[in-house]
N, C-alpha and C positions, 0 to 999 in steps of 0.2 A: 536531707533524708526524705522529709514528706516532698519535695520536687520531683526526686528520682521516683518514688512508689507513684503518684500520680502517670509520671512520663511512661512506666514500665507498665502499669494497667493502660493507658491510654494505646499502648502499640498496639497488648492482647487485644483490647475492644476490636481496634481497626481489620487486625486479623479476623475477629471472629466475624465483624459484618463483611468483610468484601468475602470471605470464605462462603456464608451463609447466601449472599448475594449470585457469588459465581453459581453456587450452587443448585437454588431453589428459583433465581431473578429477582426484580424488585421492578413493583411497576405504580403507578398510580391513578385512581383509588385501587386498594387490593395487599400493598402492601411485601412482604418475601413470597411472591408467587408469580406464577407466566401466566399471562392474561389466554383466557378462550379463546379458540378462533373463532375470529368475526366478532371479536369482544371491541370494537369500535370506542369507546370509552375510553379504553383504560391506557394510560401509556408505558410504555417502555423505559425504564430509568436503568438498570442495568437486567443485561438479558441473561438467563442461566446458559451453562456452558451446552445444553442439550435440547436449547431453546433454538433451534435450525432457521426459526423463519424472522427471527429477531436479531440473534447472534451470529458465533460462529456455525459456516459453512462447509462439509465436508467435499471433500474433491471428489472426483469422478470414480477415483481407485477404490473408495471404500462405498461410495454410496450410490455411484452411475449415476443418469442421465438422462439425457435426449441427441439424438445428433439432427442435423441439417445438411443436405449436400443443394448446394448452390449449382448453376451451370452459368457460364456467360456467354450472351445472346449478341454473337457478332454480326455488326451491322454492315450494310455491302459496300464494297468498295475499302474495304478497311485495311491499310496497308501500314499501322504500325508493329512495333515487337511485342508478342502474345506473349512470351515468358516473362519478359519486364512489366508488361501492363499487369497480368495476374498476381507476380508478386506485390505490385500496389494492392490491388482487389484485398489478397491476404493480409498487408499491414493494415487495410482499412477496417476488415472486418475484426481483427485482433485488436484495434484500439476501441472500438465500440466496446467488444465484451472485455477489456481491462477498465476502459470509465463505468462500468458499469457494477467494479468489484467483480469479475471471475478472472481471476488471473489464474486458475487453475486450468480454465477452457483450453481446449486442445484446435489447432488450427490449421491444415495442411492442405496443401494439392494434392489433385487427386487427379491423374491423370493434364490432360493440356488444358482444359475448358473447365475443370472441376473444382470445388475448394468442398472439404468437407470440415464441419464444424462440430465437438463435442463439447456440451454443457453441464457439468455438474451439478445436482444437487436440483435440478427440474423432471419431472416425471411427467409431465403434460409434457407433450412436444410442440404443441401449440403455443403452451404459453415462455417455452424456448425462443419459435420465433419471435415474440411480443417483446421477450428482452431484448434480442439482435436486433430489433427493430427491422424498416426497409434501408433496401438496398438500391436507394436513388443514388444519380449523381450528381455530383455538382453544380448549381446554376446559379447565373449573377444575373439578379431582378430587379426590375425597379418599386418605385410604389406602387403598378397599379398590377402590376405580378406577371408583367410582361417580360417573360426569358430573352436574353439579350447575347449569353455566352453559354457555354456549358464548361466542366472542366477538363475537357478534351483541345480547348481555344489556348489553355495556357502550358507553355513549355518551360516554365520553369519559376519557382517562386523562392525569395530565401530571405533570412534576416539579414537587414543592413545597421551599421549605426554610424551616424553622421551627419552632418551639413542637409535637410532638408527644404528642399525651394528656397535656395540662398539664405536662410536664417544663419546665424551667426552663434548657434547653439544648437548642435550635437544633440541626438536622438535616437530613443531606437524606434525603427520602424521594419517595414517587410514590400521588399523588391518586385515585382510579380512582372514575366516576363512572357511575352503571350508569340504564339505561332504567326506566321503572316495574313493564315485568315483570321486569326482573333486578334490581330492588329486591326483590321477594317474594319470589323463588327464595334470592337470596343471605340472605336474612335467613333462611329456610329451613333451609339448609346451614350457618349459622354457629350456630343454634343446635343443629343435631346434631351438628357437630362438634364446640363449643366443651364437650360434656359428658363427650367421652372424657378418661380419665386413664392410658392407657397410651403416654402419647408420641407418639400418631397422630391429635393434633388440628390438622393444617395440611390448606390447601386447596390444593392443587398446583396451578400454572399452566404449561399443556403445549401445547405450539406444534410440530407434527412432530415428534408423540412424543419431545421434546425436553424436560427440566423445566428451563423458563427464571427460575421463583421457586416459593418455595415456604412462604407465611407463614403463620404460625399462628392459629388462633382462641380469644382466651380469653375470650369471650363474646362473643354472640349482639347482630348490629349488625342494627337497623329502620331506618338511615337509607339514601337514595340514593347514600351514596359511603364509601368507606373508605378508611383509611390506613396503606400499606406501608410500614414501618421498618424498620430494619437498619443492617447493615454497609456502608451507600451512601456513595460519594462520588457528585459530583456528577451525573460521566459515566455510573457504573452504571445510576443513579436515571432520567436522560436516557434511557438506552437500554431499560431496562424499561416505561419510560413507553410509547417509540417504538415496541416489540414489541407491547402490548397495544394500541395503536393500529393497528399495520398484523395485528393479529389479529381485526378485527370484522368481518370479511367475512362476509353475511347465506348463502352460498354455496359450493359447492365448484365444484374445477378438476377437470375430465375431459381425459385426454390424447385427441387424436384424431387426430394425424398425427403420423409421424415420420420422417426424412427425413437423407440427409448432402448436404453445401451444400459445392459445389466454393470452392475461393479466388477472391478478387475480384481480386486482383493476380497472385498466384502469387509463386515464388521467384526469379523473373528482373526482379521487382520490389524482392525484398531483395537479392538480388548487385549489381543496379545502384545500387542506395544504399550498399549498403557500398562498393564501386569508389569513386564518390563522393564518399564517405568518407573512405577512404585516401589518394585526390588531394590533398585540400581539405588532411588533416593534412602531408601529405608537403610541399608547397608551405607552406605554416606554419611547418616545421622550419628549409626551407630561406631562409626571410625572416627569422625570428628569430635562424639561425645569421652569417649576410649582415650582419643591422644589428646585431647586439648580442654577437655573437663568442663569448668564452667564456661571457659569463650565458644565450646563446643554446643553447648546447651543453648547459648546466645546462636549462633548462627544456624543452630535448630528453629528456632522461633524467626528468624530473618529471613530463613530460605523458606518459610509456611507464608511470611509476610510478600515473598518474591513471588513464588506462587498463584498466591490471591488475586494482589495485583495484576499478573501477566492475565489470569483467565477472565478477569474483569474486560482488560483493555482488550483481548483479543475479541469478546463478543462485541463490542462497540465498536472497533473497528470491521468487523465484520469478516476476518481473516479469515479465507477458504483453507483450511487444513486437510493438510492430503498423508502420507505418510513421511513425503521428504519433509513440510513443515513440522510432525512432530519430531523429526531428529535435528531440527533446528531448534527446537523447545530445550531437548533433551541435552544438546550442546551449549545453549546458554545456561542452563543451569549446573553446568560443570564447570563453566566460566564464574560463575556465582559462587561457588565454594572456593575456585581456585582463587579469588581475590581475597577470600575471608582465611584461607589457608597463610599466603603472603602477610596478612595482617599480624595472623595469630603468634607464627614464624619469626618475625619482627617484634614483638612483644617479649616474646621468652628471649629474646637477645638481650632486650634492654634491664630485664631482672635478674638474669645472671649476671650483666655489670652492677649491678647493685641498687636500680633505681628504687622508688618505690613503685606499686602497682597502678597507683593513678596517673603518675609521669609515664609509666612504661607505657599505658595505654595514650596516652597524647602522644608520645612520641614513638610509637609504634604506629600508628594510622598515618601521623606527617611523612615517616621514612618507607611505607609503602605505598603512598599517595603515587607518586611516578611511574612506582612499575605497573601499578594497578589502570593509570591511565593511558600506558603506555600499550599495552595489551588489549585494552575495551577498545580505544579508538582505531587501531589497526584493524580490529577485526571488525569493527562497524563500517571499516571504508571498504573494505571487501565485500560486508551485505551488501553495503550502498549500490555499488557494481554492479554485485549480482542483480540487483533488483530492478535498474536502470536498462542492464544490456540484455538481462537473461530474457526465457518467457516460461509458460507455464509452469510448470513444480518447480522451475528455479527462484522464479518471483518470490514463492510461496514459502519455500525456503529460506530466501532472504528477509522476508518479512517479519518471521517469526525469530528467525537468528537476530534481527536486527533489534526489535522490540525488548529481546531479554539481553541483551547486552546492556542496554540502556537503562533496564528496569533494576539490573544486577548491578551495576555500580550506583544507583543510588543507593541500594538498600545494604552495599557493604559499607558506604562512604556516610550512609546517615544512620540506621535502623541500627545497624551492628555498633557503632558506636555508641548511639546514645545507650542503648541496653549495658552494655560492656561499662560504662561510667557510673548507671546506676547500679550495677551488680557489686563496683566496687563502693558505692555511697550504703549500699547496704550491709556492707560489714568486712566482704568477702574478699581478704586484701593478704589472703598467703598465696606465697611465690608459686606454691606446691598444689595451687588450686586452678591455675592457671597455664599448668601443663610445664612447667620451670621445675 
């Protein structure tokens, strides 16, 4: 008895600080509060849900922006395909503002030479570009910063795994297959490099002054392709491939317009979704409490505790929320009743066979463990998806869909149980209080 009343105030606590936390922030020194700006000192521990420059970030739909239109400055004589090179340009400049957390950013051609870029959630347009950073290309350097290739020299890069320089153990590494004239250049640079002996025989590969690898030369390669080894696993190897791929642009970006970009919805477009919102859970509480009485009351206080949680981890992760990621909010927490529903459902089966309430609850949670996992994981491999192939509000969507899936089977698989166990250690052990 005194277990369960410790474990049952112990959950309220947790509810009430990450509530309190989502809420107001928690920083240090300072305490449940969002530090000043330009409050230097104080750090961040968790950020309030309304803390924008800490937390979460709103998408362009409710809170605009800045845009950027790029132009590309073709060089003469230049006789490869403008549609394929530009769509590199676009994957390049979309992976900058995705590592950068804007997966909301908007990204498109604009005409044949053009890419225009919107940014959510920046109002200086200046300090828009500062987050895209520049828009160099590619160059393979040595130590003393002497450009050797550019990524216009390579025709093709990819992950390989296997048999490197005869070793007799399998690897993964990344292929890198160069044109005919970066076949001469490179053979060029490998044999000047590969004769220094002061530890400064690699060729740096630099991507917005950025050194994204950095492999050594120990002799001089004539052939059209080379092979980068190391410390790769698969994914590294995959994404080094990917970079010197979306680094072959024959061209550079020129900014040429810049611009702040009002919201498409505004903020009377997220007050009325969260309103919503609040309805939609409020009536849930009040259904769940109606049909299912005390387990209803428990997963009152689970879906407060699911809640919490989610608004917690969304500011730390920094999730751009736009409108499709709140109706990914809004959909995992219907996934969240719906497994506490299957629980409750399974419970009242097992007291109408005659068990008692505390058997019913153990083997109510074991016989809807399945379908409860059977459902979460399905739909998290579809965020996954989404999140992988998609791009802007689909990301965003998926992220948010993804997070509460994940946050909703713990708290029916642990919170809702343990509560439901002490409800019964506390007294409350008729069939008829239990929705039977």
């Amino acid at each position: 008895m005194k277990k369960s009343i410790v474990s049952f105030v112990a959950v309220l606590l947790v509810i009430a600080l990450l509530g309190v936390s989502a809420v107001t922030g928690l920083c240090i020194p300072g305490g449940f509060t969002t530090p000043e700006e330009g409050d230097e000192d104080s750090r961040v521990l968790i950020p309030a849900v309304t803390d924008q420059a800490h937390g979460i970030r709103l998408g362009l739909d409710l809170v605009g922006g800045s845009s950027i239109t790029y132009e590309a400055i073709i060089p003469e004589g230049y006789a490869g395909d403008l549609a394929s090179d530009m769509n590199i340009a676009v994957a390049m400049v979309r992976a900058r503002l995705t590592a950068q957390n804007y997966t909301e950013a908007t990204v498109a051609l604009k005409g044949d030479t053009r890419i225009y870029v919107e940014i959510p959630n920046i109002k200086n347009p200046e300090e828009a570009v500062q987050v895209l950073g520049a828009t160099a290309q590619m160059l393979f350097m040595d130590a003393d910063g002497q450009v050797w290739l550019t990524g216009s020299d390579i025709a093709k890069a990819e992950y390989y795994y296997g048999s490197v320089n005869g070793s007799p153990v399998s690897e993964h590494a990344v292929v890198v297959n160069f044109t005919s004239e970066g076949t001469a250049k490179f053979a060029e640079a490998t044999g000047s490099i590969s004769g220094r002996t002061d530890g400064s025989n690699f060729l740096a590969i630099v991507m917005d002054e950025n050194v994204i690898s950095m492999p050594r030369c120990e002799y001089q390669i004539n052939n059209d392709s080379c092979v980068i080894s190391g410390s790769f696993d698969q994914e590294s190897a995959q994404n080094l491939a990917d970079l010197i791929n979306i680094g072959q642009m024959p061209f550079t970006l020129e900014q040429v317009e810049l611009r702040s970009v009002g919201p498409q919805l505004g903020m009377d477009a997220l007050r009325t979704s969260m309103v919503a919102g609040a309805i939609g859970i409020a009536l849930i509480a009040i259904f769940m409490m109606v049909v299912y009485r005390v387990p209803g009351i428990v997963s009152c206080i689970g879906l407060a505790f699911y809640i919490a949680v989610e608004a917690v981890i969304f500011g730390l992760v920094h999730v751009n929320l736009s409108l499709a990621g709140i109706a990914g909010i809004l959909l995992s927490i219907g996934m969240a009743v719906d497994a506490n529903v299957v629980i409750f459902e399974r419970i009242k089966e097992e007291l109408r066979a005659g068990k008692s309430v505390k058997a019913s609850i153990e083997s109510g949670f074991k016989r809807a463990f399945a379908a409860i996992l059977d459902s979460n994981v399905t739909t998290l491999i579809a965020a996954v998806v989404l999140g992988f192939m998609g791009t802007g509000t689909i990301v965003g969507f998926a992220i948010t869909l993804g997070i509460g899936v994940v946050v909703s089977m713990f708290t029916a698989l642990t919170v809702t149980h343990l509560l439901l166990n002490a409800m019964a250690d506390f007294g409350i052990r008729s069939p008829k209080a239990y929705g039977a």
